[in-house]
BAMIMI-256601 format. One record per atom (N, C-alpha, C): residue in three letters; x, y, z. Coordinates in steps of 0.2 Angstrom, whole numbers, plus 5000, padded with zeros to 4 digits. Example, Ala and Ser with C-alpha at 12.3 -4.5 7.8 and 13.67 -1.06 7.14 Angstrom:
BEGIN
ALA506649725039/ALA506249785039/ALA506649845039/SER506449895035/SER506849955036/SER506450005039/
***
This chain:
BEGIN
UNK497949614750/UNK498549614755/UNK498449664761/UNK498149714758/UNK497749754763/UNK497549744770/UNK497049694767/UNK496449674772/UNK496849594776/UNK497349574773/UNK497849524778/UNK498049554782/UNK498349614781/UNK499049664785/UNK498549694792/UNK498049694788/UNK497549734797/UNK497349664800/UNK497149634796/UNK496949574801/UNK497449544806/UNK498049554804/UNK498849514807/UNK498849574812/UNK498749634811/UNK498649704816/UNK498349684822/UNK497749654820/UNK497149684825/UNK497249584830/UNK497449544827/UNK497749494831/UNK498349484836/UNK498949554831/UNK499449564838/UNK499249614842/UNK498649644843/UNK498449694848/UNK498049664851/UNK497849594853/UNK497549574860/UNK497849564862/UNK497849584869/UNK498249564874/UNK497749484878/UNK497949444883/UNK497649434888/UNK497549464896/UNK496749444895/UNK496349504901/UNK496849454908/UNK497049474911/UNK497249444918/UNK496549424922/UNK496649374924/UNK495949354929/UNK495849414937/UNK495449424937/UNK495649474944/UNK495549424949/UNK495549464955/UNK495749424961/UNK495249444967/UNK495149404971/UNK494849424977/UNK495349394983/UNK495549454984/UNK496149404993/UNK495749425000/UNK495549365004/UNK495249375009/UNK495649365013/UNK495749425019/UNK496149435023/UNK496049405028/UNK496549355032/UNK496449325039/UNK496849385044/UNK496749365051/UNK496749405059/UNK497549425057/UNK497849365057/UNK498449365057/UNK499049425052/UNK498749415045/UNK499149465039/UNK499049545044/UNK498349555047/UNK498349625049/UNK498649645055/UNK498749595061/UNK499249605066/UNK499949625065/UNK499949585058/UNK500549595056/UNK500849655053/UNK500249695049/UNK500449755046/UNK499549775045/UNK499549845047/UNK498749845048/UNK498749885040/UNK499149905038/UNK498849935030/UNK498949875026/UNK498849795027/UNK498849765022/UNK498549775017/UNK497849795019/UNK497549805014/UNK497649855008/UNK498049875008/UNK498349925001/UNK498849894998/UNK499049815001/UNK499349784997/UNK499349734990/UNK498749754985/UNK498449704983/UNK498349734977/UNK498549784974/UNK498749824966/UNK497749834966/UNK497649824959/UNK496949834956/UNK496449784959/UNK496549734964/UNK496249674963/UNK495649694970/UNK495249654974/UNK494849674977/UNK494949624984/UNK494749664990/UNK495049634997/UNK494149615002/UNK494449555003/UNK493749555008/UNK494049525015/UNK493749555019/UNK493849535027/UNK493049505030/UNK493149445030/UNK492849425037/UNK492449445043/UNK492049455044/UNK491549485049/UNK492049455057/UNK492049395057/UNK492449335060/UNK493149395064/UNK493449395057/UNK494149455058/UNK493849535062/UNK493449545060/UNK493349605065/UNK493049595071/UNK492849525073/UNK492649525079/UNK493449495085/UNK493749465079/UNK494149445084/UNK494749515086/UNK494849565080/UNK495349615080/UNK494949655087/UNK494249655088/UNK493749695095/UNK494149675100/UNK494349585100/UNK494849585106/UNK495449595108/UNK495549595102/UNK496349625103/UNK496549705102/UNK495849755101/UNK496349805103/UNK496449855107/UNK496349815114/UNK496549825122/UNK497049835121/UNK497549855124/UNK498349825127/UNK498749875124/UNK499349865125/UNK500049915123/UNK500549885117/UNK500449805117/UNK500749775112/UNK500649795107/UNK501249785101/UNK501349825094/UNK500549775091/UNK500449715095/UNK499649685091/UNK499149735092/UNK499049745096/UNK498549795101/UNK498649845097/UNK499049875092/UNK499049965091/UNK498949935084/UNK499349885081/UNK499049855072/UNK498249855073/UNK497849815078/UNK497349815077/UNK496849875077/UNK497049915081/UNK496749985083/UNK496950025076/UNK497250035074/UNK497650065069/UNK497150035062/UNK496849965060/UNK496549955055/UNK495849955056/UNK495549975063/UNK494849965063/UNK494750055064/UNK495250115062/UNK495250175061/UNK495150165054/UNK495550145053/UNK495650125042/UNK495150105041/UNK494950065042/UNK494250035038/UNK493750105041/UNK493550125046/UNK493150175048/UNK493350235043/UNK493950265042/UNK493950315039/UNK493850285031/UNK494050235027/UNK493850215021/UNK493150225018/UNK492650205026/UNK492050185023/UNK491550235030/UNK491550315027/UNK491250365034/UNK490550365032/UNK490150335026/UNK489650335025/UNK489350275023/UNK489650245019/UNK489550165014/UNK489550135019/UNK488950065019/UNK489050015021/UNK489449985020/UNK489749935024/UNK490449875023/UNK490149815020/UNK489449815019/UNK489349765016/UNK489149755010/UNK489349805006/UNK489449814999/UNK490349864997/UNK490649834990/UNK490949844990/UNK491149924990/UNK491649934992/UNK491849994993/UNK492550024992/UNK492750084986/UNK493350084984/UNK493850104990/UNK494550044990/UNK495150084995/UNK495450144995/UNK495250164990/UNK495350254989/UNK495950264987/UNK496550214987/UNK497250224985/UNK497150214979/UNK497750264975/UNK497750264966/UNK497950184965/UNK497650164960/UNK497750084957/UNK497650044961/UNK496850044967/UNK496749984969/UNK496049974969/UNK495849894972/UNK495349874970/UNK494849904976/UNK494249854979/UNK493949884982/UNK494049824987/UNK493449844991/UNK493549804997/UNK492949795003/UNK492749765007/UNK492049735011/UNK492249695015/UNK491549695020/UNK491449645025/UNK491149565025/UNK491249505024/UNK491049465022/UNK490549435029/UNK489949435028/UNK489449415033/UNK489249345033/UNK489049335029/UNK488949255025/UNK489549215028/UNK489449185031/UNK490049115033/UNK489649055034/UNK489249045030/UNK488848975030/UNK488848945022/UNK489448915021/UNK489448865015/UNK489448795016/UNK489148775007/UNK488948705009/UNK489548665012/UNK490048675009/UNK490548655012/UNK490648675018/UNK490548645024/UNK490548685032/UNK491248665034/UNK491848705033/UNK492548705036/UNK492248675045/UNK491848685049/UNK491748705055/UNK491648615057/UNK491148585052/UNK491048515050/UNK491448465049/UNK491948495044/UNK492548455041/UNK493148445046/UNK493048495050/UNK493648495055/UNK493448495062/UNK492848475065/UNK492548465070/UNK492548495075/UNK492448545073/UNK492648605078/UNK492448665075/UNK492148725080/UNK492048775078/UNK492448845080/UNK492448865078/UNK493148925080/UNK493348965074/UNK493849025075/UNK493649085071/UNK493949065063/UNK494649015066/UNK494948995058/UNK494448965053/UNK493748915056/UNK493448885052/UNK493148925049/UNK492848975053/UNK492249005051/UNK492549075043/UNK493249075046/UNK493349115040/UNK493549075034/UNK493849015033/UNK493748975028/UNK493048975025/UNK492548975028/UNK492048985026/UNK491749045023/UNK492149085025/UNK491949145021/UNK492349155014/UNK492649115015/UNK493349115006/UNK492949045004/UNK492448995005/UNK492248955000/UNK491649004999/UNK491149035003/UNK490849074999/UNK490749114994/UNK491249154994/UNK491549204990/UNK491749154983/UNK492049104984/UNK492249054978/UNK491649054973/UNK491049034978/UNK490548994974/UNK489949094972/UNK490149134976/UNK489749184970/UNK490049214966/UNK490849204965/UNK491049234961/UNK491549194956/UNK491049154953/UNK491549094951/UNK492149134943/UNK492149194941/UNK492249214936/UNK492849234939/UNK493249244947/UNK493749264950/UNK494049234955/UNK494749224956/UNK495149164957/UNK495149214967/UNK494749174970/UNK494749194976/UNK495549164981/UNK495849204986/UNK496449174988/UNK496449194996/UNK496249175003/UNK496549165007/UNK497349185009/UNK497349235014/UNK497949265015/UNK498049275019/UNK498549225023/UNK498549215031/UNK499449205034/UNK499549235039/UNK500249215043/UNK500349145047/UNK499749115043/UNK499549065048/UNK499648975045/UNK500248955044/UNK500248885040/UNK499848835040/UNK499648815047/UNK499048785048/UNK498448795044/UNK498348865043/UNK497548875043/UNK497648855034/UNK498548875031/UNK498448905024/UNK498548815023/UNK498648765026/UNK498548685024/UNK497848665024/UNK497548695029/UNK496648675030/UNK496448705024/UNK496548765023/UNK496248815015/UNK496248765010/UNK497048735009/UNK497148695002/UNK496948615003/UNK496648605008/UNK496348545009/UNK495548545008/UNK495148615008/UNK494648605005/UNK494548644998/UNK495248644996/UNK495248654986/UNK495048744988/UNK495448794994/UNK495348864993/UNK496148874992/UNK496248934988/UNK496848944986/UNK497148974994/UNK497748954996/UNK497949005001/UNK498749034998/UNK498949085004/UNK499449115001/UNK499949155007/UNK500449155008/UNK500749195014/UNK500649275012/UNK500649325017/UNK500849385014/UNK501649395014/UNK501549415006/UNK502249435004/UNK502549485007/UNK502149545007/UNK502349605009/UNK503049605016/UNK503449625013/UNK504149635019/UNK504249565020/UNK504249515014/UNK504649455013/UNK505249455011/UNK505949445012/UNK506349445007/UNK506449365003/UNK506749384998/UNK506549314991/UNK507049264996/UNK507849274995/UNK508349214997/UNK508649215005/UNK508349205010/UNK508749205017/UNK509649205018/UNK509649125013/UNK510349115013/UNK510749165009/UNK510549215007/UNK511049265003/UNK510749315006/UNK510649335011/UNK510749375015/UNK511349395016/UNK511249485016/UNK512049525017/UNK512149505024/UNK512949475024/UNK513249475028/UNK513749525032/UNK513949575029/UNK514349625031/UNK515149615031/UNK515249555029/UNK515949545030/UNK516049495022/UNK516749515019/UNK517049485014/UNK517849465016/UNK517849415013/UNK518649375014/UNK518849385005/UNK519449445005/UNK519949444998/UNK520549405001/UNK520749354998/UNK521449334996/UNK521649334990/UNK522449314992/UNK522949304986/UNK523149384986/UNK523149424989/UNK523449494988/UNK524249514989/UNK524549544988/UNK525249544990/UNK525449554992/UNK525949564998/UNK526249565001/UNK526449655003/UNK526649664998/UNK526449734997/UNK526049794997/UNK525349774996/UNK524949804997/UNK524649775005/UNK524649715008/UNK524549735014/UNK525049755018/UNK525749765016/UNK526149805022/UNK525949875019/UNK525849905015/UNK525749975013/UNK524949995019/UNK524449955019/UNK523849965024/UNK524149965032/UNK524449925033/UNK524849905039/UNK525249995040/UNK525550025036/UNK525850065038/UNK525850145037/UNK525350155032/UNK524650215029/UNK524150195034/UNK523850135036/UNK523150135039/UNK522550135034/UNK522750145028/UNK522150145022/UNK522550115015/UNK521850115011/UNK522150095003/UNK521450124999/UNK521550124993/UNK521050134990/UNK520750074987/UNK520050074988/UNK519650014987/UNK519949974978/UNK520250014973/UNK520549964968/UNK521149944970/UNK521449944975/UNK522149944975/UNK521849864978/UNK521449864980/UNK521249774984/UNK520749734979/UNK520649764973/UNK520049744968/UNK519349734970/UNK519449784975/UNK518549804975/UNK518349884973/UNK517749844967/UNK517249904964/UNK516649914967/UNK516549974969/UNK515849974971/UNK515649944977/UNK516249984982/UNK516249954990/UNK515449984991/UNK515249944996/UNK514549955001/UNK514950015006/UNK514550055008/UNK514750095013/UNK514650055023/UNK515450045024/UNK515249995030/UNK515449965031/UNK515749925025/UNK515649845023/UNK516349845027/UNK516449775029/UNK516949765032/UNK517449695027/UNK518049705029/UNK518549655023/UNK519149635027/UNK519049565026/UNK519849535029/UNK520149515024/UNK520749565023/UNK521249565017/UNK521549505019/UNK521849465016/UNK522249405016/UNK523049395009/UNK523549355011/UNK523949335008/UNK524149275010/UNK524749255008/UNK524849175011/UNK524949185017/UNK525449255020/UNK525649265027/UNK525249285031/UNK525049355028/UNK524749405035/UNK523749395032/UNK523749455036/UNK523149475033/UNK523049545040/UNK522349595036/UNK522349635041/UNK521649645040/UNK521249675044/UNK520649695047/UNK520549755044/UNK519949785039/UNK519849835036/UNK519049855036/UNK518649895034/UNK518049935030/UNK518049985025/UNK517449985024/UNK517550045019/UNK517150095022/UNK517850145021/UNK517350205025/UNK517050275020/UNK516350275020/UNK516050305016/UNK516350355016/UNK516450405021/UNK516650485022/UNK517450495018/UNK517850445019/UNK518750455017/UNK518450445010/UNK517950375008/UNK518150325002/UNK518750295003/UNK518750275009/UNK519450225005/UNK519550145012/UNK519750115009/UNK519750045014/UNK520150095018/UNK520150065029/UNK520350115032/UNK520350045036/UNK521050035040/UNK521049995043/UNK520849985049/UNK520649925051/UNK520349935061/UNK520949905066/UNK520549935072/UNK521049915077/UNK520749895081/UNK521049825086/UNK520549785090/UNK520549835094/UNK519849855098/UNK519649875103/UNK519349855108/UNK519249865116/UNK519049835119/UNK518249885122/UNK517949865127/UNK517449915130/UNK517249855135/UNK517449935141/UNK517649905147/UNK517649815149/UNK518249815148/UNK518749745147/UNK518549695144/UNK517949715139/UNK517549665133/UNK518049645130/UNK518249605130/UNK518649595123/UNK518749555117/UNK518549595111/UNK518249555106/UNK518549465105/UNK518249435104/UNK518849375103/UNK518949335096/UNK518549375092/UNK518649345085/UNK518449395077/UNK518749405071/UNK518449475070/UNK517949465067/UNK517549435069/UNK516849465067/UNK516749505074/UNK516849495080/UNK516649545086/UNK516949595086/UNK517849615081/UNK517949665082/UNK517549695077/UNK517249685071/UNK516849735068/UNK516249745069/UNK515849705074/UNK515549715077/UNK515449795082/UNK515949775085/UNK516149825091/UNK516449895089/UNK516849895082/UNK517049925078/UNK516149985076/UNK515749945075/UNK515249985073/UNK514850015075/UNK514849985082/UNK514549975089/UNK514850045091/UNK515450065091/UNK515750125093/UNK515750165086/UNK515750145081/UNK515950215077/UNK515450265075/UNK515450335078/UNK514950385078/UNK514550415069/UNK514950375067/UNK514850405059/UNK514250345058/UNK513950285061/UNK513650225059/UNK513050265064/UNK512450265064/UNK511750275068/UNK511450235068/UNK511450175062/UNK510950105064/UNK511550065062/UNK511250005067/UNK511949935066/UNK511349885067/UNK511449845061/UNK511249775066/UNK511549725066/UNK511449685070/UNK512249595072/UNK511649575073/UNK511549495068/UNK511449445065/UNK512049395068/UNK511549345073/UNK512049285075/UNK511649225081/UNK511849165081/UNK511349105084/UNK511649125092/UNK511449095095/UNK511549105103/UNK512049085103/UNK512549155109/UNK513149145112/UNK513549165106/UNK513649225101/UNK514049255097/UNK514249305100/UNK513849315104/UNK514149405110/UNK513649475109/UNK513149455103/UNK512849485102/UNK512649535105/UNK512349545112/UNK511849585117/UNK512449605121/UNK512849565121/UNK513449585126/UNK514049625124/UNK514249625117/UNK514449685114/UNK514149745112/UNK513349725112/UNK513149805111/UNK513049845116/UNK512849825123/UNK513049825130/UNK513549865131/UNK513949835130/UNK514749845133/UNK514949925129/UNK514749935122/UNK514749985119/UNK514350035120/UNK513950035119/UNK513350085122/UNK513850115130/UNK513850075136/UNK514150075142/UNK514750135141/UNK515250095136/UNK515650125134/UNK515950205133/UNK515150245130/UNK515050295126/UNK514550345130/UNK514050315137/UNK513650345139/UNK514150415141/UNK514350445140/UNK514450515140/UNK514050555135/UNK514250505129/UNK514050545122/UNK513150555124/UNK512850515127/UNK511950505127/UNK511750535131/UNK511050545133/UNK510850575139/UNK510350495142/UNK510450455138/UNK510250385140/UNK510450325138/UNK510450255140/UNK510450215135/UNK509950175137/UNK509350135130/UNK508750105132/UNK509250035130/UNK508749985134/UNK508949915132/UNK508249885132/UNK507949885125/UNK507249855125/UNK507249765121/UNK506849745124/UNK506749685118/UNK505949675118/UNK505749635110/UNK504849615110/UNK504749555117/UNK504249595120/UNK503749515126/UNK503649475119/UNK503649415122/UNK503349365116/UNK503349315125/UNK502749305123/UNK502549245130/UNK502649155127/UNK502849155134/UNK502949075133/UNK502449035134/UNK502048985130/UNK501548945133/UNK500848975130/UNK500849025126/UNK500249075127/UNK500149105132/UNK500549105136/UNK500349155144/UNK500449215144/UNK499949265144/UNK500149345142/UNK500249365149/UNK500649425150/UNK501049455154/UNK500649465160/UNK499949475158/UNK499349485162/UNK499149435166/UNK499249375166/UNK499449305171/UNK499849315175/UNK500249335174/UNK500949315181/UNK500549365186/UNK500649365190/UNK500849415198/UNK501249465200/UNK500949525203/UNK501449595206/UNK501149635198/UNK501649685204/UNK501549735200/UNK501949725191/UNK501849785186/UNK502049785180/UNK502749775178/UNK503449805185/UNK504049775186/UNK504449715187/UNK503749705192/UNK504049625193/UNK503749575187/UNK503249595183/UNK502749555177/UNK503649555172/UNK503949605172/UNK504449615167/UNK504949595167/UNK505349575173/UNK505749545175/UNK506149485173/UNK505449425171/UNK505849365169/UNK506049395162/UNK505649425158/UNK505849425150/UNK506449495150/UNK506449505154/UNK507249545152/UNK507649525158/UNK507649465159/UNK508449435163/UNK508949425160/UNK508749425153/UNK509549405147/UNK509849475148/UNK509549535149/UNK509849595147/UNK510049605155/UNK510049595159/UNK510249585167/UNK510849555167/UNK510949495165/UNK511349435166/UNK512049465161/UNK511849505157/UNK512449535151/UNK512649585156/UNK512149625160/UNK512549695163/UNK512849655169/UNK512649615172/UNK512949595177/UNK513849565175/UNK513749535171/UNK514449505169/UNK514949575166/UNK514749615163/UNK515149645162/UNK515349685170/UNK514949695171/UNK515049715182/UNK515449685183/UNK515649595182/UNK515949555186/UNK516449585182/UNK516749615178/UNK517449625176/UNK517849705182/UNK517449715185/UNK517849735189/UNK517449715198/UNK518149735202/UNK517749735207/UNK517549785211/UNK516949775215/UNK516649805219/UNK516649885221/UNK517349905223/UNK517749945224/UNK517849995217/UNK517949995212/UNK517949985208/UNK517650065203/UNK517750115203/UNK517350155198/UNK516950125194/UNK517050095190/UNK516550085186/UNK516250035186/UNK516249985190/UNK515649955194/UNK515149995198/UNK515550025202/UNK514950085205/UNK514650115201/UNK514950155194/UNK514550195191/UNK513850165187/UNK513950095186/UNK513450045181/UNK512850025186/UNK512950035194/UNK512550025199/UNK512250125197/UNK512450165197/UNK512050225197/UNK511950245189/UNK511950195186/UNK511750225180/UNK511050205180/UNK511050115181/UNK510150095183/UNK509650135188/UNK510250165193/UNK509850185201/UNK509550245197/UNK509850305191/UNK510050365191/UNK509550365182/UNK509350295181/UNK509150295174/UNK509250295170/UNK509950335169/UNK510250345164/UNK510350275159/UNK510250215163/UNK510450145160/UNK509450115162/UNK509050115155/UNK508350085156/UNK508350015153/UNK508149995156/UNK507649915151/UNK507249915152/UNK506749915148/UNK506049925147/UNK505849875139/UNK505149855142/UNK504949825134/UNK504649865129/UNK504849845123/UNK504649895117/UNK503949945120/UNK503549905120/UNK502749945121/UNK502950005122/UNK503150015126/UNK503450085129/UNK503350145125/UNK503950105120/UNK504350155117/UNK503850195112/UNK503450145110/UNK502950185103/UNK502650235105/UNK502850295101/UNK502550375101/UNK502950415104/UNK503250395107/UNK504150445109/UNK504550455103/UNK504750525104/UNK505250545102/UNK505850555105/UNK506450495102/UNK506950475107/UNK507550505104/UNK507650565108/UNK508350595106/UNK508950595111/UNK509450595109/UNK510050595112/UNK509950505117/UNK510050485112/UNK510050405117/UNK510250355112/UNK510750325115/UNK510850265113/UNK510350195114/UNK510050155109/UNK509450125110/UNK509750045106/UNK509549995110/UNK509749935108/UNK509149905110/UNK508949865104/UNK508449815102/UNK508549755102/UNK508549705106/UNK508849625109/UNK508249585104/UNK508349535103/UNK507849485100/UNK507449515095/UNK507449565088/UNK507349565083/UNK506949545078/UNK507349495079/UNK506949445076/UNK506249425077/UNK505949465081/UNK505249425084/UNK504949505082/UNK505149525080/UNK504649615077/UNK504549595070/UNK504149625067/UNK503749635060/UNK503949695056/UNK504149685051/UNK504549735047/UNK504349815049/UNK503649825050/UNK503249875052/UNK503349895059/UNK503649855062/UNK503849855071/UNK504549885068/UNK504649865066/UNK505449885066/UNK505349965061/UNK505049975058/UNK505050045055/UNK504750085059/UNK504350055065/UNK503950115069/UNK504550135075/UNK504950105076/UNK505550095080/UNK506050175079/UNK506250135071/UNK506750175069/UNK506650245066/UNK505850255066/UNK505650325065/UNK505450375071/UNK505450325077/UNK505550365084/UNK506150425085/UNK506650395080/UNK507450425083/UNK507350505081/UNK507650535087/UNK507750605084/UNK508550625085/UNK508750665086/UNK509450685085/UNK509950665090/UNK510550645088/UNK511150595094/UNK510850545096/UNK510650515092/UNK510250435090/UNK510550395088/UNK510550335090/UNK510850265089/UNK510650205090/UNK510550175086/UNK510050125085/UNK510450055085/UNK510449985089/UNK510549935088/UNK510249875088/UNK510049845082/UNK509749775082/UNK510149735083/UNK509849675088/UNK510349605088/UNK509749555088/UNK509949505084/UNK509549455085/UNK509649375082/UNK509449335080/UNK509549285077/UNK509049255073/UNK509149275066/UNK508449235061/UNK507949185060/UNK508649115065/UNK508349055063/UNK507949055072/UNK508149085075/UNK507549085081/UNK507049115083/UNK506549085080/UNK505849135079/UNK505349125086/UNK505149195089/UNK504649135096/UNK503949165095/UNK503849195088/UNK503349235087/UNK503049185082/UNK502249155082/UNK501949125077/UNK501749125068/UNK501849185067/UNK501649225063/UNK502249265059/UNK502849235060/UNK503449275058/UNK504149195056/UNK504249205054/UNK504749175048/UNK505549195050/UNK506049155045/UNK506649175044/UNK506849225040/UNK506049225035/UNK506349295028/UNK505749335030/UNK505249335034/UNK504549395033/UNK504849425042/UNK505349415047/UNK505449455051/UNK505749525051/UNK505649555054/UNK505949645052/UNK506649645054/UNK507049585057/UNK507949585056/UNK508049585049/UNK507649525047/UNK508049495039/UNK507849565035/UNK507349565035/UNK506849645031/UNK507349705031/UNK507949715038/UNK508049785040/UNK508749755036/UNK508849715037/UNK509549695033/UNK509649685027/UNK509149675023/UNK509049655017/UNK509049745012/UNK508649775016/UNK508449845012/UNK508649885013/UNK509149905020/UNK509549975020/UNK510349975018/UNK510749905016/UNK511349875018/UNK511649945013/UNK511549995010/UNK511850015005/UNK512050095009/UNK511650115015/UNK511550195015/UNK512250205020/UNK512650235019/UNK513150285022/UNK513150275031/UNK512550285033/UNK512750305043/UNK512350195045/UNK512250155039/UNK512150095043/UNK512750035040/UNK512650005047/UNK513049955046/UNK512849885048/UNK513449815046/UNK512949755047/UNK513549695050/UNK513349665053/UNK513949615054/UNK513449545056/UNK513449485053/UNK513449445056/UNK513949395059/UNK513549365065/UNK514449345069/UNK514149265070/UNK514649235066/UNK514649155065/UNK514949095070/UNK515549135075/UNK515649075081/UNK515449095086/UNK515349045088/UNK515149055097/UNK515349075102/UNK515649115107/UNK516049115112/UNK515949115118/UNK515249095119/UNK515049075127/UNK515349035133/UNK515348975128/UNK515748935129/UNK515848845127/UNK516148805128/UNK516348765124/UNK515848715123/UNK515548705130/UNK514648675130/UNK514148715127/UNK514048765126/UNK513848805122/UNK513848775114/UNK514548805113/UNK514548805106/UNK514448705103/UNK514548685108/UNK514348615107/UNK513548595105/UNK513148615110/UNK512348615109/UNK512348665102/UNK512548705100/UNK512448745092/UNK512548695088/UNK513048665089/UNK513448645083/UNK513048565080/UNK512948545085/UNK512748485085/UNK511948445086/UNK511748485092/UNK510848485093/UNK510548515089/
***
């Protein structure tokens, strides 16, 4: 009975060995975040000779690619200040595997053959069928921003993979910032109506988000609330304008609401083109430039066509010009709400003369310490979860940050509806006290506008 009882022992004490892993890293995952490589637990990383030749051309420039790439050919130098890269070498972080330079890109299978053409994607598919064929005891995996390349991978039987890292799982269940409670009574919305507040059970909400916004409802009325982290208690809003903006539906009032409230330092508004997005952060910032010693208005260059900024003609102002006319054509309109004569038309003409009002592209900003400034982020969605945290760690004191942009319009190659740094910013901070979030669902441009949304 003895010698059953230990043998039953020593058969629930195996475990299964997991298989280990080799992920070889494409151009693209490192543009994207240059410490990919510590994303990968105990398992082991190999980069492509190919990859380092092509990261040499890119890391010229002031683009957030240009400083990824300069940023990981420091990382691998400090990793390996004696080792060869052509033998493996540990990533030095607690619980991870090692990592090298693959030279070899000549397998029997020639990706370069198969696809008639020679170039860098092929050449690194062949360094992950190599890698397959000398390490057949470990599941080798390709790990690229790049779907084309992760189709070609899985068409010569190589495992490919997206990087997960700053993916979130469900896009459509993305916090939205706003909730609709009905069936309430009549009594407790005229008691908010005449207090201006309630406490969060008195509406049957546990465990308000700090921020969150609520449109109470009954058969009759309904009113316009948040939950304010500082009182605790739903606290109701009043339609605001900023200079003669005027919200026209309430997701813009909460918008605008958050856009002005000094207790909030990061906002982001999530919405498709023509929700008002750039133009009530605009109007707000505008609004408040007393409070700042600045307000920036940056958005990411993403070039149209492949044509880098370095093609057009003139000087670096007029190179910048076409990609920030949407931020022009927003301060002009609100200009057009008064005329000419006008204080505060005059003052929006000496805020740009006087610089207090800048538009400039991102590149800029990286390495500044940006204090006392209002700062608004246009087009979002086209930064990389790591773009958007090197942003929000610029801020220093009397800082205010605004993200606008729209999910489902991507102009960057290498970036998705769920791996962008909007859905990423909005996905992980929805809970802290000074942020806040709104997405805005109707259009208000106008009728032809919302028609091409709604229908093309």
């Amino acid at each position: 009975m003895i010698k059953k009882k230990t043998t039953l022992a020593a058969k629930t004490s195996v475990k299964k060995v997991s298989v280990k892993k080799i992920f070889v890293l494409d151009t693209s995952v490192i543009l994207y975040n240059h410490s990919a490589l510590m994303s990968f637990e105990d398992n082991d990383v190999a980069i492509p000779i190919t990859v380092l030749e092509e990261l040499d051309n890119f890391k010229k420039g002031n683009d957030m690619k240009n400083f990824e790439a300069r940023e990981f050919i420091r990382l691998i130098d400090k990793l390996s200040p004696k080792a060869t890269l052509r033998r493996w070498s540990p990533i030095g972080k607690p619980a991870t595997g090692k990592f090298k330079v693959i030279m070899n890109e000549q397998s029997e299978i020639d990706a370069q053959l198969v696809f008639g053409e020679s170039k860098p994607d092929h050449r690194i598919l062949n360094a992950a069928l190599v890698l397959s064929k000398e390490h057949p005891d470990k599941k080798v995996i390709l790990v690229t921003k790049d779907i084309n390349l992760r189709l070609k991978a899985r068409a010569l039987n190589v495992n490919a993979e997206d990087f997960e890292t700053g993916k979130i799982k469900d896009v459509e269940s993305l916090y939205t910032g706003k909730t609709i409670i009905e069936g309430l009574t009549k009594s407790v919305i005229d008691a908010i109506y005449a207090d201006g507040f309630c406490m969060p059970a008195d509406v049957g909400i546990k465990n308000p988000i700090p921020n969150q916004y609520y449109i109470l409802k009954n058969t009759r009325s309904s009113v316009l609330t948040f939950y304010d982290p500082v009182s605790e208690r739903i606290e109701k809003i009043e339609k605001k304008s900023a200079l003669r903006i005027e919200p026209r539906n309430a997701e813009q009032i909460f918008a605008l609401h958050a856009i002005l409230n000094p207790n909030v330092k990061l906002v982001t508004i999530q919405g498709v083109a023509g929700t008002g997005k750039t133009l009530l952060a605009l109007a707000g910032a505008l609004e408040q430039k007393r409070n700042y010693k600045q307000i920036f208005l940056a958005r990411p260059i993403v070039p149209l066509s492949n044509k880098d900024i370095g093609f057009l003609p003139g000087d670096i102002k007029s190179k910048l010009n076409p990609y920030m006319e949407p931020l022009w054509d927003n301060l002009k309109f609100i200009q057009s709400q008064f005329g000419e004569k006008d204080k505060e038309f005059k003052n929006i003409n000496e805020s740009v003369e006087n610089e207090k009002l800048v538009i400039t592209p991102l590149a800029y900003i990286r390495g500044r310490s940006i204090s006392n400034v209002f700062f608004i982020v246009d087009e979002a969605q086209n930064l990389t979860p790591h773009e958007v945290k090197t942003i929000i760690t610029r801020a220093g004191e009397n800082t205010k940050i605004i993200f606008t942009g729209d999910i489902y319009q991507i102009d960057t190659p290498y970036l998705d509806s769920q791996s962008n740094g909007l859905s990423y910013l909005i996905d992980k901070i929805k809970h802290h006290p000074i942020y806040a979030h709104i997405r805005l669902e109707k259009g208000e441009r106008s009728e032809l506008a919302n028609l091409a949304t709604d229908l093309l």
